[in-house]
Residue frames as qw, qx, qy, qz and C-alpha x, y, z in Angstrom:
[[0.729, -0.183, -0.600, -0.274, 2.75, 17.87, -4.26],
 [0.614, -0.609, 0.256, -0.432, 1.58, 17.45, -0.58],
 [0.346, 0.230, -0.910, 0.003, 3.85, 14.36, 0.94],
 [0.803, -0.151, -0.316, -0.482, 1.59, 11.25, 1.81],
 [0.291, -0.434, 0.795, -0.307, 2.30, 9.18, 5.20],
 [0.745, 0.094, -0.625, -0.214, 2.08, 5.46, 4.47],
 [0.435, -0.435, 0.645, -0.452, 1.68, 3.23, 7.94],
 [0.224, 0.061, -0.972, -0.028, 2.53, -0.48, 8.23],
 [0.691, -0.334, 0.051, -0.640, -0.54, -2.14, 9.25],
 [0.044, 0.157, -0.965, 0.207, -0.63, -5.24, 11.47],
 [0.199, -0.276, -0.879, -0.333, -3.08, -7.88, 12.23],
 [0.094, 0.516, 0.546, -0.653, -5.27, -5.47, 14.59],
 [0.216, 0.429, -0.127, -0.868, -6.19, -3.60, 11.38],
 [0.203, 0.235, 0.949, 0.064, -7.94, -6.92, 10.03],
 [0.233, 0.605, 0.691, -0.320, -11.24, -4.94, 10.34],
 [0.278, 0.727, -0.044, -0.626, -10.33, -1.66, 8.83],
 [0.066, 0.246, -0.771, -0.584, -8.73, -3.62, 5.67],
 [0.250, 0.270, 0.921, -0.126, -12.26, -5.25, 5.40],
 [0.360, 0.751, 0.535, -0.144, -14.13, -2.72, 5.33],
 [0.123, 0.624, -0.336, -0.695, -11.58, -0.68, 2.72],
 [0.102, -0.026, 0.847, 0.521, -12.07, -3.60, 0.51],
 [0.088, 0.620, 0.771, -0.115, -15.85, -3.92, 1.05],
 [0.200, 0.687, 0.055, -0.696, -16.22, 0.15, 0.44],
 [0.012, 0.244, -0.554, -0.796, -14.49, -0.22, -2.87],
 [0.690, 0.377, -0.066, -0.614, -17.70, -0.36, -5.66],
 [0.888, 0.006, 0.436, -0.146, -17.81, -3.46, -7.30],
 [0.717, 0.646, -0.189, 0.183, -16.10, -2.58, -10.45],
 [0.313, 0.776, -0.479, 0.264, -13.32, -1.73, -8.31],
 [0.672, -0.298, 0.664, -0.137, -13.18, -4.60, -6.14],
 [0.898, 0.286, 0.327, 0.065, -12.80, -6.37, -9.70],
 [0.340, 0.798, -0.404, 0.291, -9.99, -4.52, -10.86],
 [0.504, -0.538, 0.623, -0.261, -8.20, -4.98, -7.09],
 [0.768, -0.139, 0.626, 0.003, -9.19, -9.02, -7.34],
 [0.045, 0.153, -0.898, -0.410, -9.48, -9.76, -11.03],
 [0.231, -0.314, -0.907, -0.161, -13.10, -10.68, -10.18],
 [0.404, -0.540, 0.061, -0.736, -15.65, -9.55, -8.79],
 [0.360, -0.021, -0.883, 0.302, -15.62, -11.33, -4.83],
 [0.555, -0.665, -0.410, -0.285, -18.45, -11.75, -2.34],
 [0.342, -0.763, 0.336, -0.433, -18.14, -9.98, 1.03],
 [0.793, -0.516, 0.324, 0.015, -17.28, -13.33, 2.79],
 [0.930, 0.076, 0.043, 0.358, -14.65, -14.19, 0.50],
 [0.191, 0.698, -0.111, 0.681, -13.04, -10.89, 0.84],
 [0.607, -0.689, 0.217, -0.332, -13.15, -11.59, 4.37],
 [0.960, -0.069, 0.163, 0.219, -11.53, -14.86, 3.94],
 [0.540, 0.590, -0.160, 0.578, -8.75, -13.02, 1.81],
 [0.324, -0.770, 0.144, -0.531, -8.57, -10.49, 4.95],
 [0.817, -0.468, 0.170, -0.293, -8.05, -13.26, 7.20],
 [0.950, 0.177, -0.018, 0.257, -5.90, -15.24, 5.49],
 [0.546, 0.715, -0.270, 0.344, -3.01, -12.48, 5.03],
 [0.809, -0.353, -0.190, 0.430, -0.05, -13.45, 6.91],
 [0.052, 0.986, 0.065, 0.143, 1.69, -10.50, 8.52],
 [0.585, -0.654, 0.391, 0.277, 4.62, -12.19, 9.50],
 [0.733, 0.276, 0.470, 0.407, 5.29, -12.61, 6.23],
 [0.296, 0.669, 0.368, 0.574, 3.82, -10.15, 3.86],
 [0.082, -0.171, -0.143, 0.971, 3.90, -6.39, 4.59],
 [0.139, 0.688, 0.545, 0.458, 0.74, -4.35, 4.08],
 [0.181, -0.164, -0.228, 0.942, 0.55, -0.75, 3.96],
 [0.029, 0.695, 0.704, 0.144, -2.09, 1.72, 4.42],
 [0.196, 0.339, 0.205, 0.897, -2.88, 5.35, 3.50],
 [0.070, -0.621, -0.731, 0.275, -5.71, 7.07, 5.95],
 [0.018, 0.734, 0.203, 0.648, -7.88, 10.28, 5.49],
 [0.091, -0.481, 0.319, -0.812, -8.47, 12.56, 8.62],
 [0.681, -0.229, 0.133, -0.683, -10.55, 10.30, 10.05],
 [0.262, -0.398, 0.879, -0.011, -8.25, 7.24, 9.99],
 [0.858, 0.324, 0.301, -0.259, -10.16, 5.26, 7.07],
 [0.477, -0.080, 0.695, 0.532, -7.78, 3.24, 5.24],
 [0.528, 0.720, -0.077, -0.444, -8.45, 5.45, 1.63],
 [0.485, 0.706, -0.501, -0.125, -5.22, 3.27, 0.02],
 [0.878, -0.350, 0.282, -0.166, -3.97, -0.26, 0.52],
 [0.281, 0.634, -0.719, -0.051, -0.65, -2.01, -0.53],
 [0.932, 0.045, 0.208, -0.293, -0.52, -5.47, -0.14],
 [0.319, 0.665, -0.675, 0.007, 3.12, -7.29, -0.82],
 [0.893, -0.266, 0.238, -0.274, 3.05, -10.91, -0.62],
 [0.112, 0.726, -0.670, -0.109, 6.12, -12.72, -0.49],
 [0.965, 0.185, 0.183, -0.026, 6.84, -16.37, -1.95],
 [0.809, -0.099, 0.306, 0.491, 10.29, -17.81, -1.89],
 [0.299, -0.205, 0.119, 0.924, 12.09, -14.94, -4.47],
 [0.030, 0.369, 0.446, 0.815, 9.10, -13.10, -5.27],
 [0.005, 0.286, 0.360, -0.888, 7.40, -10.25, -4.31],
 [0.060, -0.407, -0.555, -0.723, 4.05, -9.12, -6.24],
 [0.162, -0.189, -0.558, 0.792, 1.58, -6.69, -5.26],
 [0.006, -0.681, -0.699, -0.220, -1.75, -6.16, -5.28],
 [0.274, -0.153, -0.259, 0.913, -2.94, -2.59, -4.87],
 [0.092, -0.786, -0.517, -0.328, -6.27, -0.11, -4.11],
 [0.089, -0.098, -0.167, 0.977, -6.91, 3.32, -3.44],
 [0.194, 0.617, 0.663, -0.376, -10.54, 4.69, -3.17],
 [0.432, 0.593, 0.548, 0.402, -12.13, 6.35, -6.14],
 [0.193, -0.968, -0.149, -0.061, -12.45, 9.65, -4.08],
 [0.537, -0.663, 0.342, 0.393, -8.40, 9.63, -3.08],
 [0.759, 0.155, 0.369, 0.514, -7.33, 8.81, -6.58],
 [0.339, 0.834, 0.171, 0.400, -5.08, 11.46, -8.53],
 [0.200, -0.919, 0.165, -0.296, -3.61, 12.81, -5.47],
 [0.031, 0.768, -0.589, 0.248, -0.84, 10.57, -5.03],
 [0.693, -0.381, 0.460, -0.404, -1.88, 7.95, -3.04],
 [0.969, 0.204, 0.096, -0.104, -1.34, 5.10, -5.22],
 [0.405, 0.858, -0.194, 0.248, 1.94, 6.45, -5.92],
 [0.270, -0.626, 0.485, -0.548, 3.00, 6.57, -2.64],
 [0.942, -0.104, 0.278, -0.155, 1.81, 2.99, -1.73],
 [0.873, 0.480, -0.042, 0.082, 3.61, 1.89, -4.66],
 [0.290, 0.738, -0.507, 0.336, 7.20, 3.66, -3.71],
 [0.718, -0.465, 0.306, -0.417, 6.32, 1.90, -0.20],
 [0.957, 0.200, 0.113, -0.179, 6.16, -1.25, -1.42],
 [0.811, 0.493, -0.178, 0.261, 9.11, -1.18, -3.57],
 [0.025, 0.649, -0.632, 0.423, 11.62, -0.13, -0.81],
 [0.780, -0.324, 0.469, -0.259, 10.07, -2.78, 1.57],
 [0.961, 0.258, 0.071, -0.076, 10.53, -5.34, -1.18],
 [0.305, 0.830, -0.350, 0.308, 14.05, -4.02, -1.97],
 [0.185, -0.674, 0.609, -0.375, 15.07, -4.62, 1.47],
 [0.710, -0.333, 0.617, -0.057, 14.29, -7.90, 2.15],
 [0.133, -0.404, 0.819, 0.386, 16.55, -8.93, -1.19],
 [0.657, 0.480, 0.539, -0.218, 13.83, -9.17, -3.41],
 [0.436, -0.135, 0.487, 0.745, 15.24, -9.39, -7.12],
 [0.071, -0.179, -0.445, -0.874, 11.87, -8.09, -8.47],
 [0.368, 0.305, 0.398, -0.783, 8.37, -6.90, -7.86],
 [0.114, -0.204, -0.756, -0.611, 5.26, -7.98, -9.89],
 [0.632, 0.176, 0.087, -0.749, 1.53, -6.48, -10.44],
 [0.145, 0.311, 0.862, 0.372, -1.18, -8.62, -12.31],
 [0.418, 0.372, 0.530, -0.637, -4.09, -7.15, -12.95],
 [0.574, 0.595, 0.562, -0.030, -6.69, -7.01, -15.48],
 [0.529, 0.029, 0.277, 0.802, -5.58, -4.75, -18.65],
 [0.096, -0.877, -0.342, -0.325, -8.68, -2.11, -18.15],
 [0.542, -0.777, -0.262, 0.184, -7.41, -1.17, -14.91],
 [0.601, 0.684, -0.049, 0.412, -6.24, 1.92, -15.90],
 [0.290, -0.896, 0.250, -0.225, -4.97, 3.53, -12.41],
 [0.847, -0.302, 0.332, 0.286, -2.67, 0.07, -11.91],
 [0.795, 0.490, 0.229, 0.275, -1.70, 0.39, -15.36],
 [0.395, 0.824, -0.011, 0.406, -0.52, 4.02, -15.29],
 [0.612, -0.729, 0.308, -0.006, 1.03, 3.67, -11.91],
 [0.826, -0.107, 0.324, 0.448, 3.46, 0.51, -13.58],
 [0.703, 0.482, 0.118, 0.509, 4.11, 2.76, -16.41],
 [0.152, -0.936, 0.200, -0.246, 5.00, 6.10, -14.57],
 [0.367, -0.773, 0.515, -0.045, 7.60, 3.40, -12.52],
 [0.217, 0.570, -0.755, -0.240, 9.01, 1.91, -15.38],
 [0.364, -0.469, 0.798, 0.104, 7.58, -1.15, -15.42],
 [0.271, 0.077, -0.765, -0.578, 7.82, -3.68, -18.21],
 [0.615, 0.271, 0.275, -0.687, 4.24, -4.51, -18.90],
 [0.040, -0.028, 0.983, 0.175, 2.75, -7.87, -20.40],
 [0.661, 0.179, 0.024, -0.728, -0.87, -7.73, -22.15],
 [0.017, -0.165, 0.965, 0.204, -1.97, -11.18, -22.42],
 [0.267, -0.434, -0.826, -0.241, -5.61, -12.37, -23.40],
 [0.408, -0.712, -0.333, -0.463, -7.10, -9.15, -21.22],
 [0.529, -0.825, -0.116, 0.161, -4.80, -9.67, -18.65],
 [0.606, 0.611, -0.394, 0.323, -1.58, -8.08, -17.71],
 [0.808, -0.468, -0.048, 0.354, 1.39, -8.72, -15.73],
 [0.209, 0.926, -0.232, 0.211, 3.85, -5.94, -14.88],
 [0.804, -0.505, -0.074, 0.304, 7.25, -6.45, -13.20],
 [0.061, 0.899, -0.382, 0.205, 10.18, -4.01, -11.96],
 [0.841, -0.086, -0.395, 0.360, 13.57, -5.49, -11.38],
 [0.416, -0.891, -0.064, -0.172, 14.76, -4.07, -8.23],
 [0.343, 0.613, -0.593, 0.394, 18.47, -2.90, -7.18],
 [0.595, -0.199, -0.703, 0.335, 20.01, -4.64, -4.01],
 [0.283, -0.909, -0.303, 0.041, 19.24, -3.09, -0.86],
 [0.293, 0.694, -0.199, 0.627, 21.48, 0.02, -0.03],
 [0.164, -0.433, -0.490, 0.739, 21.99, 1.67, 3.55],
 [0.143, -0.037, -0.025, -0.989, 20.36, 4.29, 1.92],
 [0.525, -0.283, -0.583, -0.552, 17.31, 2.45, 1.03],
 [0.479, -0.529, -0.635, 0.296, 17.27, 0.61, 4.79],
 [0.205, -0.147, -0.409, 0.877, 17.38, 4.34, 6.06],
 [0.253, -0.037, -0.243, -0.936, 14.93, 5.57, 4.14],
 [0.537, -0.322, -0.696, -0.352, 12.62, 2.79, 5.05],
 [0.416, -0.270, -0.612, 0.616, 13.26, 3.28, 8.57],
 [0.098, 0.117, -0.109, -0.982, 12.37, 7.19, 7.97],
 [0.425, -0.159, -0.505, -0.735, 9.29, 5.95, 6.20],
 [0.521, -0.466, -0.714, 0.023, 7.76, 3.84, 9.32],
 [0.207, -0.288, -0.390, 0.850, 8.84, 6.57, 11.97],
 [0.206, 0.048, 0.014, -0.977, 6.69, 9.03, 9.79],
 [0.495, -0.371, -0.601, -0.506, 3.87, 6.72, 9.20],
 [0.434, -0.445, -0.665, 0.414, 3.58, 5.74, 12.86],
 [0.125, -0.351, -0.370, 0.851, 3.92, 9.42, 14.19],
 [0.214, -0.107, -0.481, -0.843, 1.11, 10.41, 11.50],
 [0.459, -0.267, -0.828, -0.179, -0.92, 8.21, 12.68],
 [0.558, -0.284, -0.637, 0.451, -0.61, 8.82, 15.70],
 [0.040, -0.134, -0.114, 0.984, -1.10, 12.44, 15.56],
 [0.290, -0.301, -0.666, -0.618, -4.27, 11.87, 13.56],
 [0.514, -0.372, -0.769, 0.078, -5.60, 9.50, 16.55],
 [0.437, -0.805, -0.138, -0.377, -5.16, 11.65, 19.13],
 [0.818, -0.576, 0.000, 0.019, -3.11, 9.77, 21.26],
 [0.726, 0.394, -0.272, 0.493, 0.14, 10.99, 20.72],
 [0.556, -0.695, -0.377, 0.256, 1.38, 11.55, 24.03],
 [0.206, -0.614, 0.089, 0.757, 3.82, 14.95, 22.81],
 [0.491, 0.767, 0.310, 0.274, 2.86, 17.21, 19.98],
 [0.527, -0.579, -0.171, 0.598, 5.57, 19.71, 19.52],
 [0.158, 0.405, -0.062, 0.898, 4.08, 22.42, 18.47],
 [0.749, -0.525, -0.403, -0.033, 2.07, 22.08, 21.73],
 [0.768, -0.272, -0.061, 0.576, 5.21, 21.67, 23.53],
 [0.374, 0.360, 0.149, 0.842, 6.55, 24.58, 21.81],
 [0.207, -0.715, -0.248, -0.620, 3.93, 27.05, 22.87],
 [0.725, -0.638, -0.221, 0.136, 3.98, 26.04, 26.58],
 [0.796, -0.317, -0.066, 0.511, 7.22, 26.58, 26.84],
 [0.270, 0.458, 0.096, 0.841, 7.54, 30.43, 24.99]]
C-alpha cells in the first residue's frame, strides 16, 4: 500500500475546503453533514472553523485538490471528527490515513477520546470506525462511534512531528515551489 501525505491546512485554505465540500455530490455532502446543506451554509461552516483551535487535515491529488478532509474539533475534553474523502479517492487509503492523522493529533493534545457521528448508512465512516476499533452506537438511524485514546507518548509527539514535515515537503514538492529537490541536487552534483 502506497503511503499517503496528509498536510495541516490553515486558514488560507478556506477556499480549497469550500470547494472540496461543494464537489462532494449531494448524497455525500449528507453523509459528511447529516443533511443535506446549501452552498452558503457550507460556506458558513467553512468560515466558521477555528484554526486556532481545531486542526484540519487535507489529502491532495497531483494537482493539489483537497480529494480528503479531516476535520477535529475540540471542546473542553473532547475531540470528534467529522470526515470526507471524494468518491473517486475512496478505497485507496485516504480515509484511513486522515483518520490515523487525526487520532495522533488528538492524542497529543491529551485528548481522553475521539468521537464520529454520522448517519448509520454511511458506510465508508462506518467501516473506517470499525477497521480502528471503534465502539459503535446505532441509535434511531444515527450512529455515534468513539475510540478511547492512550496518553500522549514521545513516540506519538515524534511521529506527529514526522507526519507534518512529510505533509509540508509533499506539498510542497507537488506545488512546485520547493526551493531544493534532491534528486535534482543529486544529479548536478554526479
Amino acid at each position: 500500500m502506497m503511503s499517503i501525505a496528509i498536510d495541516r491546512l490553515s486558514e488560507r485554505t478556506r477556499p480549497a475546503l469550500a470547494a472540496h465540500f461543494l464537489g462532494l455530490s449531494l448524497k455525500d455532502r449528507c453523509l459528511r453533514f447529516g443533511t443535506a446543506l446549501a452552498p452558503t451554509v457550507i460556506a458558513a461552516y467553512v468560515d466558521g472553523i477555528d484554526f486556532g483551535r481545531d486542526a484540519v487535515f487535507g489529502a491532495h491529488d497531483d494537482r493539489l485538490a483537497l480529494v480528503g478532509v479531516a476535520h477535529v474539533a475540540f471542546a473542553d475534553e473532547s475531540a470528534e471528527l467529522g470526515l470526507s474523502v471524494v468518491a473517486a479517492h475512496r478505497g485507496q487509503g485516504v480515509g484511513g490515513a486522515l483518520f490515523k492523522r487525526a487520532v495522533t493529533h488528538a492524542r497529543n493534545r491529551h485528548m481522553p477520546r475521539l468521537s464520529m457521528n454520522c448517519l448509520s448508512g454511511n458506510t465508508p465512516i462506518m467501516r473506517i470506525a470499525t477497521k480502528f476499533g471503534m465502539d459503535i452506537v446505532v441509535d434511531h438511524g444515527d450512529a455515534g462511534a468513539h475510540l478511547e485514546l492512550p496518553p500522549a507518548s514521545p513516540a506519538s509527539i515524534a511521529r506527529e512531528f514526522v507526519m507534518d514535515a512529510l505533509g509540508m515537503c509533499e506539498r510542497a514538492l507537488r506545488s512546485g515551489r520547493a526551493g531544493w529537490n534532491p534528486f535534482r541536487a543529486r544529479s548536478q552534483s554526479v
